[in-house]
N, C-alpha and C positions, 0 to 999 in steps of 0.2 A: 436788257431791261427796256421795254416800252414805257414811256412815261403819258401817262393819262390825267385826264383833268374833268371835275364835274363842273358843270354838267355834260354830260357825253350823247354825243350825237347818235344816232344807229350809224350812219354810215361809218364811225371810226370801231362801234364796236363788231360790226362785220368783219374789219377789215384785221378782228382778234380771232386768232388759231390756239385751238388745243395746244396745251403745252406754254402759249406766250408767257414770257415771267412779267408782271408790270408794275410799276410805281405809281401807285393815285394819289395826287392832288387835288384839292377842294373841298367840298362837304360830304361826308357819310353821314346816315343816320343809323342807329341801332334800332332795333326789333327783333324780338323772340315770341315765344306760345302766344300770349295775348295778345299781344299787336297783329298777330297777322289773324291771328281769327278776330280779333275787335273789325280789321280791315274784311276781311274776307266776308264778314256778316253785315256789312253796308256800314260801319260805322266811320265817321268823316276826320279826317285828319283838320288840325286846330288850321285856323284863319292863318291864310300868308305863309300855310308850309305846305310844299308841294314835292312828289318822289319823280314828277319827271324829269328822264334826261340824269336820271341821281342811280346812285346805290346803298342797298341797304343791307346792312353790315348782322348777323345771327353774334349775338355779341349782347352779355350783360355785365358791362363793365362794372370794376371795381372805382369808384367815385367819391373821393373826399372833401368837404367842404372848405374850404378855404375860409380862414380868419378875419381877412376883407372883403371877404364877399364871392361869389363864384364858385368854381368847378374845379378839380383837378382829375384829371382818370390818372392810374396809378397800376391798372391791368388792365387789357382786352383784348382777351385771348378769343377766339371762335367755338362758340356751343357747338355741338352737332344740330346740322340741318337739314335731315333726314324729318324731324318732327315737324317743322315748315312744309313737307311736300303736300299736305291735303289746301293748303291756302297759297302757296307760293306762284302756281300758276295764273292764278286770276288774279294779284296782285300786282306780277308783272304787267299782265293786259290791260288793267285796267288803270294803274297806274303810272305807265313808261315807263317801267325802271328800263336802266341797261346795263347795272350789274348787282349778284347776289352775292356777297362774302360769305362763307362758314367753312363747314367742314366737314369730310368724313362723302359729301358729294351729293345728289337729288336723285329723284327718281324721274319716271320717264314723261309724267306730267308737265315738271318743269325741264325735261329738255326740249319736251316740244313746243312749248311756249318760248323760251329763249330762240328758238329756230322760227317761231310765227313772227316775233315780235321786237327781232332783236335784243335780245340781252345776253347775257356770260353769268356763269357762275366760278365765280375766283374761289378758288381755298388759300386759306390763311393759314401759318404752322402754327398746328396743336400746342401747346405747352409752352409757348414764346409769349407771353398775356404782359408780362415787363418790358420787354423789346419788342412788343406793337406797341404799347404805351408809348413809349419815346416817340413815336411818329405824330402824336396826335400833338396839337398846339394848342390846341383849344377848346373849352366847350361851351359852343355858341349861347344853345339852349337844352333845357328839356320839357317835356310832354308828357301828359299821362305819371308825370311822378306820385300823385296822390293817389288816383285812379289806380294801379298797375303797382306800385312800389320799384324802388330804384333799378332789378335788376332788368326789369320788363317793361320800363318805361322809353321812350323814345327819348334816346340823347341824337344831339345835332353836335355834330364833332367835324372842326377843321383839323382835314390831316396834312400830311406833306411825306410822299415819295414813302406812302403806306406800301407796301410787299406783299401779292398775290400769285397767283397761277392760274391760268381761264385753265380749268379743269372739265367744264362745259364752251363749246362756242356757239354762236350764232349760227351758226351753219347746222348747230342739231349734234357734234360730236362730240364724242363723253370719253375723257380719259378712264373714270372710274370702269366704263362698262367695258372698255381695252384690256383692263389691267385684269378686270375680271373673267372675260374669255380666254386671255393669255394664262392664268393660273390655272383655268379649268383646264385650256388644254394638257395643260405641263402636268396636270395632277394626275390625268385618264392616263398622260403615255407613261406614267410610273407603275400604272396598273395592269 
């Protein structure tokens, strides 16, 4: 297990291979549909929040309000991020990221952007939405909560030793599209 921390440099996410399992520590933000087309169509992230050097988590956590005030997540589990591929690429570019959390894996827009621009796209396991929970410590803030409603809203989440797999590297290699030609093959030589 690599243990990672935000904000993350390019050079350590280069230095992440298909396959790496890693632990992140620091800040993730959530974003799903809205956010990234709000993002993708020039709209401006709130004063004094920034995705550089960060990653951005495909994630509409389940969110309970707390009695004295604050936050609690309670699930956050990975949306599929396949719906992300029309906006994901220019999001990276335009806003540094250097890693995408979800699931299920991107298309080839965003692995050439991860390979332009240094980023990773981590998958997070499906159906584990309770136990990523426990990873999170906090929630900083949120954005867009009126705007967007809770599940589409940007949360700011302190995690610790969060559990991924670069399923994409920086280098432009896609386990998804391995795993995919490996079946094809195995499917033809059945034929």
């Amino acid at each position: 297990m690599i243990k990672i921390s935000t904000p993350i440099s390019e050079e350590q996410v280069r230095g992440l291979k298909m396959g790496d399992e890693v632990a992140i520590s620091g800040v993730v933000f959530t974003g799903r549909d809205a956010v990234h087309k709000y993002l993708h169509d020039g709209g401006a992230l709130p004063p004094g929040v920034s995705l550089q050097g960060g990653i951005i988590y495909h994630c509409g956590p389940v969110v309970l309000k707390e009695p004295a005030g604050g936050w609690k997540v309670v699930a956050a589990g990975p949306t599929t991020s396949a719906r992300e591929e029309p906006y994901q690429w220019q999001i990276i570019r335009d806003h540094g990221l250097r890693g995408v959390i979800g699931k299920g894996g991107m298309g080839e827009r965003t692995r050439e952007a991860c390979r332009q621009h240094g980023c990773v796209y981590l998958h997070a396991v499906g159906g584990a939405a309770q136990v990523l929970a426990e990873r999170i410590l906090a929630v900083r803030a949120v954005y867009f909560l009126e705007q967007f409603g809770s599940p589409e809203a940007i949360w700011e989440l302190q995690v610790e030793d969060f559990p991924a797999v670069v399923t994409i590297d920086a280098q432009g290699h896609s386990l998804h599209d391995r795993v995919f030609e490996e079946s094809k093959a195995r499917l033809q030589a059945r034929v």
